[in-house]
N, C-alpha and C positions, 0 to 999 in steps of 0.2 A: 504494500500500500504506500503511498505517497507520501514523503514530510507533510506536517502542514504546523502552520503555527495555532499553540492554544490560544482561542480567543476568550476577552473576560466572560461574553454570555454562553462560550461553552462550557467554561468550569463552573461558571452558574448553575448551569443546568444538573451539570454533574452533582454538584450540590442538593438540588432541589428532590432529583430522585436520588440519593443516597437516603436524604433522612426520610420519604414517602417507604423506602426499601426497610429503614428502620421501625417507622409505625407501622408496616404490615410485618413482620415479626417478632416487633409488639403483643399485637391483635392476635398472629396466631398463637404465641404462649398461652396467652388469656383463652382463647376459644379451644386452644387444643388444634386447630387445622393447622396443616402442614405445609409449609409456607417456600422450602424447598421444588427446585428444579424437580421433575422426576427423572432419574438418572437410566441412561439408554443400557448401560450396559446388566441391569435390573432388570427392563423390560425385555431386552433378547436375551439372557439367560433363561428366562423363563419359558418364552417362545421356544427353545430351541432353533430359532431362526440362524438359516445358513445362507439361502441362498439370495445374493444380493443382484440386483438387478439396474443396471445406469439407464439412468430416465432422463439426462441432460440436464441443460436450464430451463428452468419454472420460475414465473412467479408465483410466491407462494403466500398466503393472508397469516399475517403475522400471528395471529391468533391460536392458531392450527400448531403451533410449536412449541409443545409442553417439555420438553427437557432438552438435555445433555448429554453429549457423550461422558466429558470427566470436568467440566467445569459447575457441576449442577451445583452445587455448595457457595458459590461466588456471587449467585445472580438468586432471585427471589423468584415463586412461579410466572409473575409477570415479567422477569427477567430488567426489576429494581438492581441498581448494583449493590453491591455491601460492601463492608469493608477493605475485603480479600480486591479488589476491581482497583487497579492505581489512576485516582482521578487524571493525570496528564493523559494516560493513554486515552483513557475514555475521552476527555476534552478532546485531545486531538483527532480523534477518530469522529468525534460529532462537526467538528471545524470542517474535516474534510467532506462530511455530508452534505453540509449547507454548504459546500463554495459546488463550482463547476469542476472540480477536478474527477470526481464518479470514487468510485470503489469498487473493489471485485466480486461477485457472488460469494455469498456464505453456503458454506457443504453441508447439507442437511441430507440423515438420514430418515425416510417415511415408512412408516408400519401403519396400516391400517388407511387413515384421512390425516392422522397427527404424524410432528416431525421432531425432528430432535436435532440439534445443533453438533455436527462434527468439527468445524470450524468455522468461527465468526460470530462467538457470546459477545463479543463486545459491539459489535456490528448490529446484532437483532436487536438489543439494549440500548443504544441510540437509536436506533429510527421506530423503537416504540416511543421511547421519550421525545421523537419529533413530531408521535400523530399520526404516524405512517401507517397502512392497511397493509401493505403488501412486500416484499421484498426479494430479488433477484436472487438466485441459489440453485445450484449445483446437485437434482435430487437423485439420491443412491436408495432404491424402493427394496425394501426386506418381502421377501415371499412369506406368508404365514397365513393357517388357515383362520389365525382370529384378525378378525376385523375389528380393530382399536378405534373407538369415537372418540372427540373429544367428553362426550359426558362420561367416557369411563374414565379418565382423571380426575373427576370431581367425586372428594372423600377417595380416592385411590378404590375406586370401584373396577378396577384393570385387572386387580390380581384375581377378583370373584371371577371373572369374565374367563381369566386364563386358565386358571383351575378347573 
């Protein structure tokens, strides 16, 4: 990706969702929900999923992208940064969103309709923090006979589904 200089309203921003990243892990202490990424290598252990299939560039609706490959711990399920996230990089990587220079597709792997992040947590976490629907990516589709929804990540209803 491209230098770019951090600007003051990108470390802003970084700012602004670090501590939203902090009241929603907060909240989930309190409530008990789980506020973590769900982590990919979880979900295909459980799959036994092997066989992976290259599906190229997609754009893909940000929403659709409930975990991680190994960065799930770092980012919140809305992929809020936390503390683990070194605000330059993040600033800088939001700088280079807003200018015209572009950025490269993030590698997501897809099970089911949901995707999981193999490279570019820091990338989906900016252009959620900018509003963004949708984003360019690289998808690598898991063959498996369960069909993952997004509402089976909510309360971790994925593992009923997989069992």
């Amino acid at each position: 990706m491209p230098e770019a200089k951090v600007s003051y309203e990108s470390l802003e921003r970084y700012h602004q969702n670090a501590r939203k990243g902090q009241l929603a892990d907060l909240m989930g202490r309190i409530t008990g929900a789980d506020t973590d990424l769900v982590s990919y290598d979880e979900v295909a252990k459980r799959l036994r999923a092997r066989q992976h299939i290259e599906m190229g560039t997609k754009t893909v609706p940000l929403d659709l992208i409930v975990g991680s490959v190994g960065r799930y711990r770092d980012f919140t399920r809305t992929f809020l940064p936390r503390t683990r996230v070194s605000p330059e990089r993040w600033a800088r990587i939001d700088s280079i969103m807003n200018s015209f220079e572009g950025y490269p597709p993030v590698e997501l792997y897809k099970i089911g309709e949901v995707y999981f992040v193999r490279d570019g947590n820091h990338r989906v976490s900016v252009a959620r923090a900018n509003g963004l629907d949708f984003i360019e990516a690289y998808v690598t589709e898991l063959a498996t006979e369960v069909d993952l929804t997004l509402d089976d990540f909510e309360r971790d209803r994925w593992i009923i589904k997989i069992e």
